[in-house]
MIMI-617823 format. One line per field, with one value per residue (C-alpha): residue number from 1; x, y, z. Coordinates in steps of 0.2 Angstrom, whole numbers, m for minus. Layout:
REM MIMI-617823
pos = (NUM/...)
xx = (X/...)
yy = (Y/...)
zz = (Z/...)
This chain:
REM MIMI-617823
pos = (1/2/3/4/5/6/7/8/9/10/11/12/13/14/15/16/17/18/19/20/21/22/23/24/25/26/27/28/29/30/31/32/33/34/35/36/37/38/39/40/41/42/43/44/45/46/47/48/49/50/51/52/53/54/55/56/57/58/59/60/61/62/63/64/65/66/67/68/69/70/71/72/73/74/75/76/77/78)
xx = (63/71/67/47/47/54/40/28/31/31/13/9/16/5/m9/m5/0/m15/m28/m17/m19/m34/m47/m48/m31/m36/m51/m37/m26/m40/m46/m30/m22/m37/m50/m36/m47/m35/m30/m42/m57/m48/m47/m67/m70/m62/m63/m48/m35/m25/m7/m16/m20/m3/7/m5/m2/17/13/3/15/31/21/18/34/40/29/34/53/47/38/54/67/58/56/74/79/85)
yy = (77/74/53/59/72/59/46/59/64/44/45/57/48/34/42/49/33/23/35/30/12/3/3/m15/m15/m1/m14/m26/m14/m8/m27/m31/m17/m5/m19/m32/m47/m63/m67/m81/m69/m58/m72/m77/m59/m55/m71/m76/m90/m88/m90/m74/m63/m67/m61/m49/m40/m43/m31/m18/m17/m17/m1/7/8/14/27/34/30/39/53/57/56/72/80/79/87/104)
zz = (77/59/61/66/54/37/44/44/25/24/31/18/2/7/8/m10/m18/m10/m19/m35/m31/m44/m31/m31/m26/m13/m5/m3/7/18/20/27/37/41/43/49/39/36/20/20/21/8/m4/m3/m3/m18/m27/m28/m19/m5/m15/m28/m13/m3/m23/m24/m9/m13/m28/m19/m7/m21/m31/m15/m10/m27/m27/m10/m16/m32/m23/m11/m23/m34/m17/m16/m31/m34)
């Protein structure tokens, strides 16, 4: 119940953190895991080349799970 409970609040932060996400950065996301588009398709989508989308998703990914890192360690503070 505790393991369900921290993916849960997990679930939540990233619902938070994505609406805080430029929404270019957000089109990107959706693209790629709502959508489930290749990276290819991303790239002429977006204008941009393979190698960008591939570090640029490296980012995305890097600042979400800051701000969920973020986001539970104030939740944890007296």
């Amino acid at each position: 119940d505790r393991r369900a409970d921290e993916l849960n609040r997990r679930a939540e932060l990233l619902r938070h953190c994505l609406k805080k996400l430029p929404e270019r950065h957000r089109a990107i996301v959706v693209w790629r895991y709502y959508d489930e588009c290749e990276v290819e398709t991303i790239a002429q989508k977006s204008d941009r080349s393979v190698v960008a989308v591939y570090r640029l998703l490296s980012r995305i990914r890097e600042a979400l799970n800051d701000c969920i890192s973020r986001q539970l360690a104030a939740s944890r503070m007296p």
